[in-house]
C-alpha positions in Angstrom: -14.7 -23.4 0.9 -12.6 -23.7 -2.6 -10.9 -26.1 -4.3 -7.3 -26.7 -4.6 -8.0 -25.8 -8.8 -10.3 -22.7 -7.6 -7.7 -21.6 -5.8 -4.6 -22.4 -8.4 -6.6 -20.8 -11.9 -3.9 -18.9 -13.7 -1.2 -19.9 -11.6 1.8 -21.0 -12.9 2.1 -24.5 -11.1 5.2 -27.0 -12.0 4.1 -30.1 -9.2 1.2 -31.1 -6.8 2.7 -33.8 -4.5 1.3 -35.2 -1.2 -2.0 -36.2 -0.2 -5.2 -34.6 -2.3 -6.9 -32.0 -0.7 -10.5 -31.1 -0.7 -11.1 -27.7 0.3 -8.8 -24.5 0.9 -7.8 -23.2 3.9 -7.4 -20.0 5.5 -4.1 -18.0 3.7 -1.1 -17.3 5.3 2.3 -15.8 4.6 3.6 -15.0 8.2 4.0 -18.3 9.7 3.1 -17.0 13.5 -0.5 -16.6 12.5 -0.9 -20.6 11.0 -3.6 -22.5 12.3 -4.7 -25.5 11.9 -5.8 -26.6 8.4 -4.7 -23.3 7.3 -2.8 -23.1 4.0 1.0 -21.4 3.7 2.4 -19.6 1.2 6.4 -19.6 1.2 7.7 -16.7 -0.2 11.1 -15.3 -0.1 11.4 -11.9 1.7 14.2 -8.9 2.0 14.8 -10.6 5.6 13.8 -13.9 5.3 12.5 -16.7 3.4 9.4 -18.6 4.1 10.7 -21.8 2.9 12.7 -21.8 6.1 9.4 -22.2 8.4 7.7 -25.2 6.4 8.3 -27.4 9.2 7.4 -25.3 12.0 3.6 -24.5 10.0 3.3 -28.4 9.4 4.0 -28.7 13.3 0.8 -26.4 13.5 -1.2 -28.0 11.3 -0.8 -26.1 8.0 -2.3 -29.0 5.3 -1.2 -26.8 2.0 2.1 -25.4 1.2 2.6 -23.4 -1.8 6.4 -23.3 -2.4 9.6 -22.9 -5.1 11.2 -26.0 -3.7 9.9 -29.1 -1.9 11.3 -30.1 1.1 12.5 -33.0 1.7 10.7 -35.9 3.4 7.0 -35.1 1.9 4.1 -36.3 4.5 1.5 -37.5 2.7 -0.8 -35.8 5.4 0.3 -32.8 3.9 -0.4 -31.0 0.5 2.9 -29.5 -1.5 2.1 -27.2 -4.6 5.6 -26.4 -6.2 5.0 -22.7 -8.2 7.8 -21.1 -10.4 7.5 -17.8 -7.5 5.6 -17.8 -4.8 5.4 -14.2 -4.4 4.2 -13.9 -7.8 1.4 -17.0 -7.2 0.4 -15.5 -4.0 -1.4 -12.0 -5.5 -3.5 -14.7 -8.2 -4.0 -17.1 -5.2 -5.3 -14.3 -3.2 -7.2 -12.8 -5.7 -8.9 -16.2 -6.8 -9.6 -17.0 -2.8 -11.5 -14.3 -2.1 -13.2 -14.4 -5.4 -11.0 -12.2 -7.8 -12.9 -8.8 -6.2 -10.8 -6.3 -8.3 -13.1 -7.7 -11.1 -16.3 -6.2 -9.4 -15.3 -2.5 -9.1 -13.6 0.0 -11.0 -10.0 -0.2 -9.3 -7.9 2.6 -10.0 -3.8 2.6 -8.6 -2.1 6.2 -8.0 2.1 5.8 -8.3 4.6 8.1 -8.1 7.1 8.8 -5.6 5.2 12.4 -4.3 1.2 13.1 -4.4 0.0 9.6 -4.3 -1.8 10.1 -1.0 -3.3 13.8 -1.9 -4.1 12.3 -5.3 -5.9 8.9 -3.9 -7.3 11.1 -0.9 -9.2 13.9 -3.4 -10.6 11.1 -5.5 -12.1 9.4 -2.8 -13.6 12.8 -1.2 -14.8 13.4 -4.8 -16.5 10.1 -5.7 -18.0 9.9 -1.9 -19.4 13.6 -3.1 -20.7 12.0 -6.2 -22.8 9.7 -4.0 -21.1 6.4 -4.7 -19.8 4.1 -2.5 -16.2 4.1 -2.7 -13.0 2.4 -1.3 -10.0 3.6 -0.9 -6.1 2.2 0.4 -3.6 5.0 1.3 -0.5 5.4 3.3 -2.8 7.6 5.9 -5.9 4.5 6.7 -7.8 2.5 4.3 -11.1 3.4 4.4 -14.2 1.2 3.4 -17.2 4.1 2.4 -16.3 5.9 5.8 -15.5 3.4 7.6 -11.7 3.9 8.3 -9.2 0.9 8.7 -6.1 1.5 10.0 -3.2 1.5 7.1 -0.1 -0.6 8.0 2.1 0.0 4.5 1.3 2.2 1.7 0.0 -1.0 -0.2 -0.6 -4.2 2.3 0.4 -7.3 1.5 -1.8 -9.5 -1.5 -3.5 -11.3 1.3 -4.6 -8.2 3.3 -5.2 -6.2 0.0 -7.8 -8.8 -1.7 -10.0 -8.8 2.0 -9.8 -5.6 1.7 -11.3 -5.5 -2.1 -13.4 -8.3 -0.9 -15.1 -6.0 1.7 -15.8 -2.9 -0.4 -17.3 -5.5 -2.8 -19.8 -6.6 0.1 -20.3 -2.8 1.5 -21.2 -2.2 -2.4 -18.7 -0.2 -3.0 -18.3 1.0 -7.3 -15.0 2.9 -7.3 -11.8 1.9 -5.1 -8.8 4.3 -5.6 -4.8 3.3 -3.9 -1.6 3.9 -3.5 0.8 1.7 -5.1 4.3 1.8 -3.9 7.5 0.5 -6.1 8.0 -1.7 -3.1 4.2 -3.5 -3.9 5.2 -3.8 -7.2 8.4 -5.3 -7.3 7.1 -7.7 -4.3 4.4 -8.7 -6.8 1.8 -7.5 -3.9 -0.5 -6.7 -6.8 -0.5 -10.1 -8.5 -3.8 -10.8 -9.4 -5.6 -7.7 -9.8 -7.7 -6.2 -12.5 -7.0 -2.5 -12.7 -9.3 0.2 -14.7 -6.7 2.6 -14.7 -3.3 3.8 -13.5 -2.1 7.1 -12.7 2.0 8.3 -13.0 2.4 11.4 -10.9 6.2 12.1 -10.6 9.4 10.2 -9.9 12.4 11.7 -8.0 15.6 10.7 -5.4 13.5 8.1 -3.0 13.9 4.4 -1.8 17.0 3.8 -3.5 17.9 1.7 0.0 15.5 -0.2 -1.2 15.8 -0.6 -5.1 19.5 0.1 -5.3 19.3 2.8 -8.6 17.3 4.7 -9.6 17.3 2.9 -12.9 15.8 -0.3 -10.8 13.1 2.4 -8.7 11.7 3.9 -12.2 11.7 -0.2 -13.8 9.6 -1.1 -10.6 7.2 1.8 -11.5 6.8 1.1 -15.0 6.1 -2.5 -14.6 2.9 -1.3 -12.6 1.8 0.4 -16.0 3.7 -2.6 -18.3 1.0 -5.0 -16.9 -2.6 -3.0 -17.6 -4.9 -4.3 -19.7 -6.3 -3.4 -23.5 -9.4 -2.1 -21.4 -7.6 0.2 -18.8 -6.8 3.8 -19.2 -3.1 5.1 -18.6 -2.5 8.6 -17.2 0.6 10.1 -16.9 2.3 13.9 -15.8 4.1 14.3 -19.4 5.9 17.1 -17.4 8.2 15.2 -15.4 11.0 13.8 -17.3 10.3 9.9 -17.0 5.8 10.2 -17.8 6.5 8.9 -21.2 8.5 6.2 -20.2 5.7 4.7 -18.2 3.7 4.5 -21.3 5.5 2.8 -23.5 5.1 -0.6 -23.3 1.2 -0.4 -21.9 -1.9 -2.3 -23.4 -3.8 0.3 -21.9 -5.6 3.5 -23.6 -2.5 6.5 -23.4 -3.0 9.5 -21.7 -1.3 12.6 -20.4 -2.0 16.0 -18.2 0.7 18.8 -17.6 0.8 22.5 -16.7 4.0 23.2 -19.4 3.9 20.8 -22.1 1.0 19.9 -24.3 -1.2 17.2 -22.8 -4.6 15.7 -23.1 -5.4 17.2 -20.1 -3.9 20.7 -19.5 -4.2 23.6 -16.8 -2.7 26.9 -16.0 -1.6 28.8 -12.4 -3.8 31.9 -12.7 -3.2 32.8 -9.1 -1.1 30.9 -6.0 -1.9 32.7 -2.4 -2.4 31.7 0.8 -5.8 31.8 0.1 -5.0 29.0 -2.1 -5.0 28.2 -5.9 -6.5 29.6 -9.1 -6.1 27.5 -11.7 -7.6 27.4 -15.9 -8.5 23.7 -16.7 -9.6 22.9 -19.9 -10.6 26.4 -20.2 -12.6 26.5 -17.0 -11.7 28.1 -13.9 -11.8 27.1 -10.7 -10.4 28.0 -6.9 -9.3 25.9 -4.9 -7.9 25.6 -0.8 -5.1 24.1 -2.0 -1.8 25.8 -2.4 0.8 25.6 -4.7 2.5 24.1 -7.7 2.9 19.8 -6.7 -1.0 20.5 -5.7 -2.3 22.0 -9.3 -0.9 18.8 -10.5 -2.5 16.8 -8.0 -6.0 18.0 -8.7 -5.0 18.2 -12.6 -4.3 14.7 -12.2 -7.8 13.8 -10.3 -9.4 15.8 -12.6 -8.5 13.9 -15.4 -8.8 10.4 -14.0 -12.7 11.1 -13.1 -13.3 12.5 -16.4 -11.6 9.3 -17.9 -14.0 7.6 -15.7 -17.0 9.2 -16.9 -17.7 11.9 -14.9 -18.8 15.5 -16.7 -16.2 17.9 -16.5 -18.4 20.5 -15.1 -19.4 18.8 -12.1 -15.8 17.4 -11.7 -14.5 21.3 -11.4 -17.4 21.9 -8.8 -16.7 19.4 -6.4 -13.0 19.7 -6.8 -13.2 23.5 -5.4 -14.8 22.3 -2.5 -11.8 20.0 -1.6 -9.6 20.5 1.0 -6.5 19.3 1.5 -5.4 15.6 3.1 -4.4 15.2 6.5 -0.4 16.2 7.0 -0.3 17.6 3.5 0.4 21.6 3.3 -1.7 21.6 6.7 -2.0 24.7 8.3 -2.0 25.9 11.9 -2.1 29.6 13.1 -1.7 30.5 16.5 -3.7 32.4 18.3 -2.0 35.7 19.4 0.8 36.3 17.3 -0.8 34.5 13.8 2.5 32.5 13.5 1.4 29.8 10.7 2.6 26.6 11.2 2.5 23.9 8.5 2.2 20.9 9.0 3.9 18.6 5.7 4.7 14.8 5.0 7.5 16.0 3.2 10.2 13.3 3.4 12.4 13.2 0.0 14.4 16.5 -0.9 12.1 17.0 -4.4 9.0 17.3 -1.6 10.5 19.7 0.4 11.8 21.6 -2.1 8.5 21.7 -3.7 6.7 22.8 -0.3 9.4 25.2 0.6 9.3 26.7 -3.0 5.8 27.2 -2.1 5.8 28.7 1.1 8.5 31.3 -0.4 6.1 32.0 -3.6 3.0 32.9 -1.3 4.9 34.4 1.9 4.6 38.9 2.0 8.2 38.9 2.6 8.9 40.3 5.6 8.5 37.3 7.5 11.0 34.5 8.7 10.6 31.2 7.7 11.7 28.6 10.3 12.0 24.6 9.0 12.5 21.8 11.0 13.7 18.5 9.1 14.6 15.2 9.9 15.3 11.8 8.1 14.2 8.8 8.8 16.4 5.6 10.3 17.5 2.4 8.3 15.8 4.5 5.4 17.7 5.9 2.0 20.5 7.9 3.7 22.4 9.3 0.5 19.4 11.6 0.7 20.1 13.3 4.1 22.7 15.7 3.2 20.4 17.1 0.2 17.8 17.4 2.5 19.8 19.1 5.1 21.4 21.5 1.8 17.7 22.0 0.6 16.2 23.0 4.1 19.6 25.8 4.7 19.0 26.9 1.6 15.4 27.9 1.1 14.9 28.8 4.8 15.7 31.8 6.5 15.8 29.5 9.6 16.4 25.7 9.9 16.7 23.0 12.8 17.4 19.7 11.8 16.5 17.2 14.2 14.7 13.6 14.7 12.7 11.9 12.8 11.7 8.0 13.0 15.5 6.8 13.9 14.1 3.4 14.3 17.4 1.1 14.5 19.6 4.1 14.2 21.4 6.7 16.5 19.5 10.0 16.0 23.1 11.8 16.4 24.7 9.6 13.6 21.9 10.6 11.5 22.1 14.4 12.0 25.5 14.6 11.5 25.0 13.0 8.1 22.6 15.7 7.3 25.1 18.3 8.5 27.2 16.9 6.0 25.1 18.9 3.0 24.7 22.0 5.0 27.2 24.8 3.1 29.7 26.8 5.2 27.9 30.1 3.9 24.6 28.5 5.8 26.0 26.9 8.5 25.1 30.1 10.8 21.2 29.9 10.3 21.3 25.8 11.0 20.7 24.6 14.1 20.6 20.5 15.7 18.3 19.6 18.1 17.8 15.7 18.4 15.0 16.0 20.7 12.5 16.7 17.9 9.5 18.0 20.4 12.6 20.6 22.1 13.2 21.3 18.3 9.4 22.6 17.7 10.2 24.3 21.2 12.8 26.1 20.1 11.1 27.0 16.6 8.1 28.3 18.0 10.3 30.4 21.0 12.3 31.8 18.0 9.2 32.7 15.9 8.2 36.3 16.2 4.4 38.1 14.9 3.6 36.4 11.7 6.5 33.9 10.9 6.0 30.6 9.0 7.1 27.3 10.8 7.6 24.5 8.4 7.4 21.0 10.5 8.3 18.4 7.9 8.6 14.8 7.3 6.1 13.2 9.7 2.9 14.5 8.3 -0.4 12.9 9.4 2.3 10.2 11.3 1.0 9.9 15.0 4.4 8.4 16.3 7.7 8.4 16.6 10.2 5.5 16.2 13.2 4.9 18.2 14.7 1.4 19.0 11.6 -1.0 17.2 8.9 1.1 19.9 6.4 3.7 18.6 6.0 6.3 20.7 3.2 8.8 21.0 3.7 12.3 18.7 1.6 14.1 16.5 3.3 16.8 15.2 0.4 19.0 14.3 -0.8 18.1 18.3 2.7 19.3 19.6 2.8 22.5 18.0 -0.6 23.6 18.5 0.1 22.3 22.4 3.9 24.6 22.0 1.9 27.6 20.8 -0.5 27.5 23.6 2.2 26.9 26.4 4.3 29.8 25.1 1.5 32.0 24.4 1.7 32.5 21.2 
């Protein structure tokens, strides 16, 4: 067990009052879980503040509280630790209470609003093909070298997210690759950690229900690369408009990768088939499952990172060929009589599906139709819906827009806000279906010899949400189960 000072290093602390505590207990942030002699951390959320359920944790025994403001009436059976933010003392309490684990492996953070997942996903394939033992935290599962945990948020919590690290430490793991999500970084859910590197991959129209601007979105993004240290390495796509802003103000070692501008790490589209890509890096060339352009710049990006890690360049390019791609991402189903391809896309801001629709179109013969089904998501960023809906008419030949996760919100409500962006000179090739497995229906009954399905949005998602319940659907399940039924 620590000490109330093990557990408070490098935390900004203004007042201890209360009785004196000898040894740490158990952390907590959600005051449901507290326990007896656990410790609670107040910290103020989007919905509510923890302040708020200080008595009710006392009630269950709770002998610390780290807060912003004492309550009144201290019991001296009780413990108070007054902190200038509690969600900013949290990630360094949690960090110091399981023994500041980010310390003892190379820890390496992936941002960007597309290509986080493919780019934390490949590195982890890689370095497990490398023969270390590696970690990894995605939006898809966390996974512990092959043992998979179940993923909750794109980064958890700086409670969860230290165990975690704590774990791979004990399994022995070197190398630990994440996600990390404007939200973690603005919620100071990685407070506390020791990073070795940091990797920008785009920024585009996302989570502005969330951050408010965009101005606020990219801020919360560069702050991740703001706080790096002198011994870290910075990676960043100089192609997209806003990869030089990240680097700016960084302690950390400056670096950039591109396929149009001149970069420290460069690479060139030889060939983009349905066979996948060809691409020149660093002079070498390589082939690759993957398709299209967002995916060069993925693999250009984990190219780079392992070779800023150490790894020969050589071997790098070897065991990146051999990749495939993650689950949900560009995945590809074809059924088995008429060889309609279905893919399979997490696709969820209009920049993605533009990028995976521009793709399709790039690599398709021609004579074929190409069907997409989109939704948006519920109590989610909904100025983006009509461009969505505009995007989806515009590069399909086909397009049904239907469900996503509603969640809190009428399905309807939401499709007729994507309607909204649909052009009258398209409006004849959209359908809406709300029903989103009588959408794939549809799709696949529409879908002659050959024809390209796009089902976007979901990805590797095994649910749906409507009204605060998940229920069962796999989207790449349904249509292979849709293809089958109508003999296709």
């Amino acid at each position: 067990m620590l000490s109330l000072n093990e557990i408070l290093k490098d935390v900004a602390v203004i007042d201890i009052a209360g009785s004196s505590i000898m040894s740490v207990g158990e952390l907590r942030i959600d005051s449901r879980a507290v326990e007896s002699g656990d410790t609670f951390i107040a910290v103020k959320g989007t919905h509510a503040d923890g302040h708020s359920y200080i008595p009710s944790v006392i009630e269950k025994g709770a002998r610390l509280i780290i807060c912003e403001v004492l309550p009144d009436g201290l019991l001296q059976t009780v413990t108070y630790v007054q902190v200038e933010s509690s969600a900013s003392a949290l990630g360094q309490i949690a960090s110091n209470y399981y023994g500041r684990p980010s310390e003892k492996l190379k820890l390496v953070g992936v941002t960007g609003t597309n290509g986080k997942t493919s780019t934390v996903t490949l590195l982890y394939r890689l370095f497990r093909q490398l023969n270390y033992k590696v970690g990894m935290l995605s939006t898809v599962e966390n996974q512990i070298n092959g043992e998979a945990i179940p993923s909750t948020h794109t980064t958890p919590d700086a409670i969860n997210l230290n165990k975690l690290l704590r774990q791979m430490v004990e399994a022995g793991c070197e190398y630990c690759f994440m996600e990390v999500s404007s939200h973690a970084v603005d919620q100071h859910r990685i407070g506390g950690l020791d990073f070795t590197g940091a990797v920008f991959t785009n920024i585009t129209h996302d989570h502005l229900d969330y951050h408010k601007t965009f101005d606020n979105y990219l801020k919360a993004k560069k702050k991740f690369f703001d706080g790096l240290g002198k011994k870290a390495f910075a990676l960043t796509n100089i192609d997209d408009r806003s990869g030089n802003i990240m680097l700016q103000n960084t302690k950390a070692a400056k670096h950039s990768y591109a396929l149009k501008s001149p970069a420290d790490f460069k690479a060139k589209i030889v060939s983009d088939t349905v066979q996948g890509l060809e691409l020149d890096i660093d002079g070498q060339e390589m082939h690759t499952r993957l398709i299209g352009e967002f995916n060069a710049y993925n693999l250009l990006a984990v190219y780079a990172t392992t070779v800023l890690l150490g790894v020969d360049k050589i071997e790098a390019l070897t065991i990146l060929s051999a990749l495939t791609p993650p689950e949900g991402r560009f995945d590809q189903i074809v059924s088995a009589h008429d060889k309609i391809v279905g893919i399979v896309d997490y696709a969820h801001t209009p920049d993605a599906l533009k990028n995976v629709l521009h793709t399709i179109n790039a690599i398709r013969q021609g004579n074929e139709t190409l069907i997409s089904i989109v939704g948006c998501g519920g109590d989610r960023d909904a100025a983006k819906r009509p461009v969505m809906a505009q995007v989806a008419a515009h590069l399909s030949d086909k397009c049904i827009l239907t469900s996503d996760n509603p969640r809190s919100e009428d399905p309807n409500e939401i499709l007729r806000q994507m309607n909204e962006g649909v052009e009258i000179t398209e409006r004849r090739k959209v359908l809406s279906i709300t029903d989103r497995r009588e959408a794939i229906r549809t799709a696949c009954m529409m879908a002659n010899k050959g024809d390209i399905i796009l089902l976007a949005g979901k990805g590797h998602e095994k649910y749906q949400e409507i009204k605060g319940v998940k229920h069962s659907f796999d989207d790449k399940a349904v249509l292979k189960e849709l293809f089958n039924e109508l003999g296709k």
